[in-house]
C-alpha positions as CSV (number, residue, x, y, z in Angstrom):
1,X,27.7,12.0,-25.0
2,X,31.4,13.0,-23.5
3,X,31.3,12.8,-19.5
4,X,33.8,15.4,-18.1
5,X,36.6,15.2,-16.7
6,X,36.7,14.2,-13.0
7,X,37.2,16.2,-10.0
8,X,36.0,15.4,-6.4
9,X,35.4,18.6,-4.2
10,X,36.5,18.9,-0.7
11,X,33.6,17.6,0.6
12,X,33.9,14.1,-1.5
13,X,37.5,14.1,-0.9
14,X,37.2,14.6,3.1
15,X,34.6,11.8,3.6
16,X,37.3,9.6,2.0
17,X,40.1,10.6,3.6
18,X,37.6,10.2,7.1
19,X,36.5,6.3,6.0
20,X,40.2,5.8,4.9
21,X,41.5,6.3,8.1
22,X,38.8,4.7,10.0
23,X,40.0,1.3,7.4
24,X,43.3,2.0,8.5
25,X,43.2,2.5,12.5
26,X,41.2,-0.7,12.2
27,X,44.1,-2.6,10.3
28,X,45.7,-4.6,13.1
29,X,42.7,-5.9,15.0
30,X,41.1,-7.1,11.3
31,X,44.2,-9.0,10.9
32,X,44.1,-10.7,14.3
33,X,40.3,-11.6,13.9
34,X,41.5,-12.5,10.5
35,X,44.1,-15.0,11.9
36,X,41.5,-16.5,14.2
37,X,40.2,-18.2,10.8
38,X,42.8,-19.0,9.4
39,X,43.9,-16.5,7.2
40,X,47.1,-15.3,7.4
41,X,48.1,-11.6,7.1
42,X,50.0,-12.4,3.6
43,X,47.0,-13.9,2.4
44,X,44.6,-11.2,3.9
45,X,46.7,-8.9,1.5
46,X,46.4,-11.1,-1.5
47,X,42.4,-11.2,-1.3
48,X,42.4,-7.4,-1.0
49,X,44.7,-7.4,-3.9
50,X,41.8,-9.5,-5.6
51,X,38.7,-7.7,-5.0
52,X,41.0,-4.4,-5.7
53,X,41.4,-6.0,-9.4
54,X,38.7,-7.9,-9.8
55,X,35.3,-6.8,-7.9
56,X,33.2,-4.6,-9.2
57,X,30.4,-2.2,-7.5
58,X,27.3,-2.6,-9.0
59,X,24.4,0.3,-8.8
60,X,21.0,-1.3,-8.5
61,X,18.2,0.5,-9.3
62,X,14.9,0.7,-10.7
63,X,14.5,2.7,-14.2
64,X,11.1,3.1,-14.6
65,X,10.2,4.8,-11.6
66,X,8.9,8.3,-11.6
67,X,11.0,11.3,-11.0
68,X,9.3,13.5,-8.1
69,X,7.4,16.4,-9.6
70,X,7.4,15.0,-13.4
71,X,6.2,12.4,-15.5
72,X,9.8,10.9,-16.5
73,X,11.9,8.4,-15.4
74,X,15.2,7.3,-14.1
75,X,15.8,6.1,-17.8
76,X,14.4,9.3,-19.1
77,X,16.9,11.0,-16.9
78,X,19.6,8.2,-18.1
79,X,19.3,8.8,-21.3
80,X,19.1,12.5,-21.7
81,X,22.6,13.0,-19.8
82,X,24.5,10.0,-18.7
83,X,24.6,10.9,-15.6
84,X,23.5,8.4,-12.7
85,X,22.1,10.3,-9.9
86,X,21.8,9.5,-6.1
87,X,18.9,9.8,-3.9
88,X,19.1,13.0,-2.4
89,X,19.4,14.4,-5.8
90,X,16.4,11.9,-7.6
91,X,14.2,12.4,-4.9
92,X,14.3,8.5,-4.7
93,X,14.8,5.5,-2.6
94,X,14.6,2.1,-2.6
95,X,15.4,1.8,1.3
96,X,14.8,4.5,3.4
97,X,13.2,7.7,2.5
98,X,15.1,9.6,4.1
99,X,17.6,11.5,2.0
100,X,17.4,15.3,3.0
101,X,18.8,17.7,5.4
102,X,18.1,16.5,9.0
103,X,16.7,13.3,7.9
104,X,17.6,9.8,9.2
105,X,20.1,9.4,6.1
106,X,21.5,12.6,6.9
107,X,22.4,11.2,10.0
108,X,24.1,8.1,9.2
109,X,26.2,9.8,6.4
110,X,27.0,12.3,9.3
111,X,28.8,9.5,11.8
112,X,30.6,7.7,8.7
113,X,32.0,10.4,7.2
114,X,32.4,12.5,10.2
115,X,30.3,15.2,9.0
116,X,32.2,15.8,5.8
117,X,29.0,16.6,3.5
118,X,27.5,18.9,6.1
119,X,27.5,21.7,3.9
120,X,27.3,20.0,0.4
121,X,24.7,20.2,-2.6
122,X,22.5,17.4,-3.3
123,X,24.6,16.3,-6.3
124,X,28.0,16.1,-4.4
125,X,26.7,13.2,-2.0
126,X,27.8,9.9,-2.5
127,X,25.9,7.6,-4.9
128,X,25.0,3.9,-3.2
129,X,25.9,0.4,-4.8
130,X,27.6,-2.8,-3.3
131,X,30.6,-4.9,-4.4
132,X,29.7,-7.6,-6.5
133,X,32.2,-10.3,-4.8
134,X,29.7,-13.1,-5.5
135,X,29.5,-12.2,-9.2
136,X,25.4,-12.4,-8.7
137,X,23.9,-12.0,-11.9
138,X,20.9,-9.9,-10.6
139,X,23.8,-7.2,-8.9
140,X,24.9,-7.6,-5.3
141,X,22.0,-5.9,-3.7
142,X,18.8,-6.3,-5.7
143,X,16.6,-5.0,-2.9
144,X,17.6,-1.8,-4.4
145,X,16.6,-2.2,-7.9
146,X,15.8,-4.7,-10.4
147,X,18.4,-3.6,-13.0
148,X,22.4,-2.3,-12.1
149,X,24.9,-0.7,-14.0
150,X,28.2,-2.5,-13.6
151,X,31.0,0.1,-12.6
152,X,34.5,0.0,-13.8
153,X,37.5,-1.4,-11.6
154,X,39.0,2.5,-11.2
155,X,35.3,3.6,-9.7
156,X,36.3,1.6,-6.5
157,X,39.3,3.7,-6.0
158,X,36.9,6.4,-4.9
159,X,34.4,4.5,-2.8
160,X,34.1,3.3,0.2
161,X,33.0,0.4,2.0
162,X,31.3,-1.1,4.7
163,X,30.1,-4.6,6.0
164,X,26.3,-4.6,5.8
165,X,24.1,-1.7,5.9
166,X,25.2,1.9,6.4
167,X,21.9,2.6,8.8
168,X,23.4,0.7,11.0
169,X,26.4,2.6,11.9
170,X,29.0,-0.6,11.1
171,X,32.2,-0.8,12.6
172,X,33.7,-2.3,9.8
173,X,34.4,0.6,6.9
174,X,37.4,1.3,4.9
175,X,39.0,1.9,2.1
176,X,39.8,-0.1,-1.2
177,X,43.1,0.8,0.5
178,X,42.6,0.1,4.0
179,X,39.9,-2.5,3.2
180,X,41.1,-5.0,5.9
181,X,38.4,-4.6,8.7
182,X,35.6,-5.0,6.4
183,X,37.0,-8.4,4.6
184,X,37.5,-9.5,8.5
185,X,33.9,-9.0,9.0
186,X,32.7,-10.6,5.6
187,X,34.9,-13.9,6.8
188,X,33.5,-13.6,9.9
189,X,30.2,-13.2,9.4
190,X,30.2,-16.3,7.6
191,X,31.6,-18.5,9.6
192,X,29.1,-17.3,12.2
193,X,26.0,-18.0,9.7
194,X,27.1,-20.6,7.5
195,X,26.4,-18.3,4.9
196,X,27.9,-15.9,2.5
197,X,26.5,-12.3,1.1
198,X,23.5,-14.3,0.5
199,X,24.8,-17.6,-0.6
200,X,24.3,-20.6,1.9
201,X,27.4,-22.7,2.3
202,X,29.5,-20.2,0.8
203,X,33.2,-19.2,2.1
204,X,34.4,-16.0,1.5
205,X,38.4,-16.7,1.2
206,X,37.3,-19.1,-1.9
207,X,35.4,-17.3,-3.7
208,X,37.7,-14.2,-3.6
209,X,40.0,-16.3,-4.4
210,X,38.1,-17.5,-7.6
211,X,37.3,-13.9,-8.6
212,X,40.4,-14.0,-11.7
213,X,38.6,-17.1,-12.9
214,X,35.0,-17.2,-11.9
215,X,32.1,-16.9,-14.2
216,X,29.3,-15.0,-13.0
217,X,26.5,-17.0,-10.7
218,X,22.9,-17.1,-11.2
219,X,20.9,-14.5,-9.5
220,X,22.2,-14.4,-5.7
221,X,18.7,-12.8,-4.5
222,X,20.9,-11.2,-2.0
223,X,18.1,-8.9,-0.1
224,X,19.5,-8.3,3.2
225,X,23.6,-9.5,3.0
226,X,26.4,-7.2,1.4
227,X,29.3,-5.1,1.4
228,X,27.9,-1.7,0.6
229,X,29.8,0.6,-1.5
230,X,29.1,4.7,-1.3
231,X,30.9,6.1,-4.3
232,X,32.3,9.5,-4.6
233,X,32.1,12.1,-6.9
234,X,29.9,12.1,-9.8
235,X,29.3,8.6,-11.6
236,X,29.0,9.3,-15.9
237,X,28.1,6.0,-17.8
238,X,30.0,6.4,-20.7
239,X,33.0,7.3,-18.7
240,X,32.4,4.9,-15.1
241,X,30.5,2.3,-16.5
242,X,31.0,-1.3,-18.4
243,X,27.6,-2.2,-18.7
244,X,24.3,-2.4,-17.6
245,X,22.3,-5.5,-16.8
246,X,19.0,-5.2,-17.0
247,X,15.6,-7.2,-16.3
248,X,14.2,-9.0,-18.8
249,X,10.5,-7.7,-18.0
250,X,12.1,-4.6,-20.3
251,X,13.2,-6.4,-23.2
252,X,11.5,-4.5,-26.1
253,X,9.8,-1.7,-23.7
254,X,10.2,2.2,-24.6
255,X,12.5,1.5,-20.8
256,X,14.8,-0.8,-22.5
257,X,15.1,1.0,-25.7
258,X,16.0,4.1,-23.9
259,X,18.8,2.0,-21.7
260,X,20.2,0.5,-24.9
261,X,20.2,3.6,-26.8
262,X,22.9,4.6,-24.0
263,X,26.0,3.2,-26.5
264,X,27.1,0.3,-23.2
265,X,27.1,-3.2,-23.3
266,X,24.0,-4.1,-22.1
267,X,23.1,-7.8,-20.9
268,X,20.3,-9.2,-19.3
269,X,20.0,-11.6,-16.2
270,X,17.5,-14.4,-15.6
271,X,15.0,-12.5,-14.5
272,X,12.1,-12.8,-11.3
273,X,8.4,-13.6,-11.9
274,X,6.0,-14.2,-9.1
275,X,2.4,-16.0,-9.3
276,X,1.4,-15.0,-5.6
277,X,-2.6,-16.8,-6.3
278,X,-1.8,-20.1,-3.5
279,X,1.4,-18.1,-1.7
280,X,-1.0,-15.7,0.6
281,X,0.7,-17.1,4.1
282,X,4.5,-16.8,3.3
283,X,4.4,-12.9,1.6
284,X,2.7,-11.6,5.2
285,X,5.7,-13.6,6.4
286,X,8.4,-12.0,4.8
287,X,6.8,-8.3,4.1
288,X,4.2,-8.2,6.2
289,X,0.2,-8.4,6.4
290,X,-0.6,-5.8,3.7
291,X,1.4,-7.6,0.8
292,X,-0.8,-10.3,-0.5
293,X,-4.0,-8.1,-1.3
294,X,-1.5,-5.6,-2.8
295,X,0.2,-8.4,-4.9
296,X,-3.6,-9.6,-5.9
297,X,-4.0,-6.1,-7.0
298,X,-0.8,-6.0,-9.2
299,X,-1.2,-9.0,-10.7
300,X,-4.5,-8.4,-11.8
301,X,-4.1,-4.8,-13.1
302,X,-0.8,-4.4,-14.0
303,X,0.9,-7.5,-15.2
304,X,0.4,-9.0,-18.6
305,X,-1.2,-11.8,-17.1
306,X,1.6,-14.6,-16.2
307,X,2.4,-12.9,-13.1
308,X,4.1,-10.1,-11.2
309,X,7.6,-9.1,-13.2
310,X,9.6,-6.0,-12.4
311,X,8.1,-4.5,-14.7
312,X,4.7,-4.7,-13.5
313,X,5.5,-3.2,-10.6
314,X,6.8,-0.1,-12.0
315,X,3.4,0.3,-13.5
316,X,1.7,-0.1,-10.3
317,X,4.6,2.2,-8.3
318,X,3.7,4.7,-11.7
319,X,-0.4,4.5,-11.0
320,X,0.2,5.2,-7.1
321,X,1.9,8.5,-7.9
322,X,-0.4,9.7,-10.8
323,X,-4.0,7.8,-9.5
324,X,-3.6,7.8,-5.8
325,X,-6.8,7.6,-5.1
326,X,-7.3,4.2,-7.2
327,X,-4.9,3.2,-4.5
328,X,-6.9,4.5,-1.0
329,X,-7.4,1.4,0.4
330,X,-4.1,0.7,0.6
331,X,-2.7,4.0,2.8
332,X,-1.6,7.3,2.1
333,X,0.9,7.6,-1.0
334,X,3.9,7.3,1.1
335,X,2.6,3.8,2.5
336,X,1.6,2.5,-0.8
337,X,4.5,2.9,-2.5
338,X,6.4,1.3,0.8
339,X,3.9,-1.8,0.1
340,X,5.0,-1.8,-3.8
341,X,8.9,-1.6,-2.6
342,X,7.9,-4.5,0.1
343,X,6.2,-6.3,-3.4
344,X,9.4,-5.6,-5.2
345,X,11.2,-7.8,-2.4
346,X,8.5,-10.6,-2.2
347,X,9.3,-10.4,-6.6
348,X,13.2,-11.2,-6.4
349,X,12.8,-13.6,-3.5
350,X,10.2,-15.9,-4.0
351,X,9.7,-15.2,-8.2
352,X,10.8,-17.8,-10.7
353,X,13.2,-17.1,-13.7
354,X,11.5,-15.2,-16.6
355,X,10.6,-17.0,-19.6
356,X,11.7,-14.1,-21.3
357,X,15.5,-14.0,-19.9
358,X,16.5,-16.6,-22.8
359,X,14.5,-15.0,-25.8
């Protein structure tokens, strides 16, 4: 399939111009906290230089979930156009559920863009990823989805960026152009927590540095610590993408045929499988009290029997939509499928490489 040519409306163009701006007023002060660890405002503009060449977004997400109203999915969607979609046009989230007029995402798209999609159609807002500066094998935010397409280098030049989360209105945005205060806040940050976009022990400045020459890491289970990436305009596989990386769990399913039918490179990463029987005490830990009867129930119905794999829980996320009454105990349908996404999380945390991942 041919994507078209790109054009960014007003709307798209605006909330760039807004986050640009914001990148560059912030440009002195990211330097000077910049030169408080030791990096100098030549080499400040040498790592930018680096993650403008050689970092790439990545788009997690979650093919085999169900599109609201139907009974086809995100690689049913995939495959009949090209075309990835954002949330407020899939209907879909893997954080918050929020993506409609007046609603909390709304909001936060509101203050960062300074109210630039106000008056724009579902398909016009911007599509959510993170930059990949890690090179983690399983994307740079996997809490979003167990697969990711891996964008080309000329996607960045219309995408923004900020340090951490978007709900939380961050100070540090910009530009790939003006990307200064968030690469003072990524340095920052780890030096703070002794830890880097997920990786303990890591330092930012090196592994920019590596990017030219690095090979990529392992899976970097990176739940809670990135650089977020909106990306504007529309975002056409054949055209924006250089491959997709996908789970192993769909090696030889009708949702991995349907991904490699697409015509990209498509490789697969290691992999998360979790045996919860024994591990009761730390998933109420991380995801709260609900989450070890729930995993008990997906392994035992929806796995194949060796444990809970992505996969699995797009069965169970499927069942909770189509058989919601199968899942009463567990809340309303909203709840439940926040207790599969919570699962999902538990998965690529605690889960162990798939045997499948080197078949």
């Amino acid at each position: 399939m041919t994507a078209p040519a790109l054009t960014l409306t007003a709307a798209q163009t605006a909330a760039l111009r807004q986050v640009r701006a914001a990148g560059r007023a912030g440009r002195a002060d990211a330097l000077d906290r910049l030169r408080e660890h030791g990096v100098a405002p030549d080499e400040a503009e040498a790592l930018i230089a680096a993650l403008r060449a050689h970092a790439r977004i990545t788009l997690n997400f979650h093919p085999d979930r169900l599109l609201p109203g139907t009974r086809h999915t995100v690689a049913d969607r995939l495959a009949a156009d090209g075309r990835y979609r954002g949330q407020y046009e899939t209907g879909l989230s893997n954080g918050s559920r929020s993506a409609h007029t007046g609603g909390l995402r709304d909001s936060w798209e509101h203050a960062l863009f300074g109210g630039a999609y106000r008056r724009a159609a579902a398909s016009e807002r911007p599509k959510y990823g993170a930059l990949n500066v890690m090179r983690h094998a399983d994307g740079a935010a996997p809490r979003f989805g167990s697969c990711h397409v891996w964008l080309r280098p000329e996607v960045s030049e219309r995408a923004t960026f900020c340090f951490g989360d978007s709900h939380v209105g961050p100070a540090d945005i910009g530009t790939l152009d003006a990307l200064h205060p968030v690469l003072a806040a990524t340095v920052a940050d780890a030096v703070a927590s002794g830890q880097s976009l997920g990786i303990a022990g890591a330092e930012p400045v090196a592994e920019i540095r590596a990017l030219p020459h690095g090979t990529p890491r392992g899976v970097g289970r990176a739940l809670d610590f990135y650089v977020e990436a909106q990306v504007h305009g529309d975002v056409h596989l054949t055209r924006d993408a250089e491959a997709l990386v996908l789970d192993p769990s769909f090696r030889g399913t009708r949702t991995g045929d349907l991904l490699e039918g697409l015509g990209l490179p498509v490789e697969w990463h290691p992999g998360f499988v979790l045996r919860p029987a024994g591990r009761e005490d730390e998933l109420a830990a991380f995801r709260g009290p609900a989450l070890p009867s729930v995993a008990a129930r997906v392994s035992a119905h929806f796995s194949d029997g060796d444990g809970i794999d992505a996969a699995a829980i797009g069965r169970a996320a499927a069942s909770a939509v189509t058989d919601p009454l199968d899942w009463a105990a567990y809340g309303d349908p909203e709840e439940v499928l926040q207790h599969i996404k919570q699962l999902w999380h538990c998965v690529a945390w605690f889960g162990s490489p798939s045997v499948t991942s080197a078949m």
